[in-house]
C-alpha distance (Angstrom), angle and dihedral (degrees) to the residues before:
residue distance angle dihedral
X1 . . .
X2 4.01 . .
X3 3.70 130.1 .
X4 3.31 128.0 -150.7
X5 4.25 127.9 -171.3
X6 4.35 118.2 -142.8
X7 3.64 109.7 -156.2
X8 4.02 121.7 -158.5
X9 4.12 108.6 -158.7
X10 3.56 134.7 -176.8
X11 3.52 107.0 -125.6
X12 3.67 99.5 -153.2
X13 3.82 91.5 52.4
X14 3.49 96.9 27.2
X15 3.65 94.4 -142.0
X16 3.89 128.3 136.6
X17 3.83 105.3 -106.9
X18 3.82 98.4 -172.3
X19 3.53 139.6 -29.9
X20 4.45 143.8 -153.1
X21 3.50 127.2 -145.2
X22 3.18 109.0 -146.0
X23 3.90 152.6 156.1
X24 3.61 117.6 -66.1
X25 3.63 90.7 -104.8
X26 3.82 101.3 30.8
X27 4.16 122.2 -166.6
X28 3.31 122.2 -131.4
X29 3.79 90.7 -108.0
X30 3.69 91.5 61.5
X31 4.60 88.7 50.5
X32 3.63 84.9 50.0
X33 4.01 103.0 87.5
X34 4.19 81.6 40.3
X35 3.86 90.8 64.1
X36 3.44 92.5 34.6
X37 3.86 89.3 60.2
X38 3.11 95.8 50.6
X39 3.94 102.8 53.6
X40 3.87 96.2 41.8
X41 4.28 78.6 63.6
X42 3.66 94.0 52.8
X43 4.10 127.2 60.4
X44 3.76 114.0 -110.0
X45 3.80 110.5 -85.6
X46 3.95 89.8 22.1
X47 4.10 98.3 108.7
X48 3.31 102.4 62.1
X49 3.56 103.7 173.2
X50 4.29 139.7 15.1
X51 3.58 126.3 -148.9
X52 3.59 120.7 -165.5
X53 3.88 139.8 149.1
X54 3.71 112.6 -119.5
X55 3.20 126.1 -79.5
X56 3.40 109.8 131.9
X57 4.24 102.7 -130.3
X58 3.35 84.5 64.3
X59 3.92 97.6 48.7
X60 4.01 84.1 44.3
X61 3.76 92.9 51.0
X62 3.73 93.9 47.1
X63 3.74 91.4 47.5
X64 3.86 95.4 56.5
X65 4.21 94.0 36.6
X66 3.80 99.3 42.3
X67 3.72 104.2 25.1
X68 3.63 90.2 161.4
X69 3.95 102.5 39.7
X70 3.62 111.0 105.8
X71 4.51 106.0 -113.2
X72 3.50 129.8 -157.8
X73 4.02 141.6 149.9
X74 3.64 133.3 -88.3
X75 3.80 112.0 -115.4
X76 3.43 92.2 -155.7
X77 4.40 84.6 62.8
X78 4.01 91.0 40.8
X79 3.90 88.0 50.8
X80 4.32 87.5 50.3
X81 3.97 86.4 46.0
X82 3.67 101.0 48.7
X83 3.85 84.9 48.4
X84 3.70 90.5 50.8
X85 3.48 95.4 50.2
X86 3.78 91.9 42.8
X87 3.87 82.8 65.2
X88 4.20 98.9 38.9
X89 3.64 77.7 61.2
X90 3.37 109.2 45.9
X91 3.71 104.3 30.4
X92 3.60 91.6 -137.7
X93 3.69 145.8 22.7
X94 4.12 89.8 -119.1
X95 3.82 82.6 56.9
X96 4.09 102.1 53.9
X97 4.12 101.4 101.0
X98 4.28 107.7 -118.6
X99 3.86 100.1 -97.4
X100 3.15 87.0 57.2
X101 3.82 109.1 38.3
X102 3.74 82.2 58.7
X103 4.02 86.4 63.5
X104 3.76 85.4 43.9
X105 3.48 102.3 52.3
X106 4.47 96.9 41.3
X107 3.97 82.4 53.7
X108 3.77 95.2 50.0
X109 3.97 84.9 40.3
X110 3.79 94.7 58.0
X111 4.19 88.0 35.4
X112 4.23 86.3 62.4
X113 3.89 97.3 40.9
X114 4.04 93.9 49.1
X115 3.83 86.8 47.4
X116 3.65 91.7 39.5
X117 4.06 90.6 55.9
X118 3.63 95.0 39.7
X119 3.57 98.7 57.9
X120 3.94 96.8 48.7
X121 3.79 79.6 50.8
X122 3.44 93.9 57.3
X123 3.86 104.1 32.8
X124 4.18 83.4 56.3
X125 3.50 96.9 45.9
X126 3.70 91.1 43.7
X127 3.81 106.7 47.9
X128 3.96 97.2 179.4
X129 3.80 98.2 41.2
X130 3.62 90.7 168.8
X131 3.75 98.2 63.9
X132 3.79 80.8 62.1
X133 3.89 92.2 58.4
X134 3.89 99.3 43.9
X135 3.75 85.5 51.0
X136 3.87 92.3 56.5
X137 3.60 89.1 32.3
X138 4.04 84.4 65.7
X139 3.37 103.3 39.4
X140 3.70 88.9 54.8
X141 3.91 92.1 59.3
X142 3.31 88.3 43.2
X143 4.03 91.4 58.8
X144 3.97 91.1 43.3
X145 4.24 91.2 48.4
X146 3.85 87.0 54.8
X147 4.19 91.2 41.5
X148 3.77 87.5 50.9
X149 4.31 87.3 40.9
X150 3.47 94.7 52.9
X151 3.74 99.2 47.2
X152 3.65 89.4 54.8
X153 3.57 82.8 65.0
């Protein structure tokens, strides 16, 4: 079975607030306790607006934590799922007729410069990146010792 990680970040600070381990295709059930993390640490009326790509646990999750917190989409996900789809369609970039490869290829443009500009941004502000992955890299044992605990049960 696959694991998958959900971040929360502060924009502003760009710092990781929290984040779930979870199955590769996680419920909403299973964001809940995430989002509920995350607004017992800020004053009511504090978050006052979530960004996230699509998926619709997350979208769920946020619905039933932050009822009254404004939700919309990251562009920089739409851009990656138009692109996606683009190719589910198509079957291959060779295949996507001109007008449109023309879409295709400004969306994966702007897809590689965001990511581009965002990663220098994070390797600089995070000198020792790798302390950051053996930290995740333990807490995700530690969620699959207490999966495979608990079913032993």
């Amino acid at each position: 079975m696959r694991y998958k990680s959900v971040y929360v970040v502060a924009t502003e600070e760009k710092v990781i607030l929290d984040f779930e381990v979870t199955d590769r295709l996680p419920t909403i059930e299973a964001l809940m306790p995430l989002f509920i993390r995350i607004k017992n640490r800020f004053p009511e009326g504090k978050i006052q607006k979530i960004v996230s790509d699509e998926d619709k646990a997350i979208i769920g999750a946020v619905k039933r934590v932050f009822p009254e917190v404004a939700h919309s989409f990251c562009v920089f996900h739409q851009l990656k799922n138009v692109s996606k789809r683009y190719y589910e369609e198509f079957n291959s970039i060779e295949e996507i007729p001109d007008n449109d490869r023309v879409v295709y290829n400004e969306i994966c443009q702007l897809i590689r410069s965001d990511t581009a500009s965002v990663l220098l941004h994070i390797f600089k502000r995070y000198e020792n990146l790798t302390l950051i992955w053996n930290f995740q890299k333990r807490l995700i044992k530690r969620f699959l010792m207490q999966k495979r605990f608990s079913r032993r049960m």
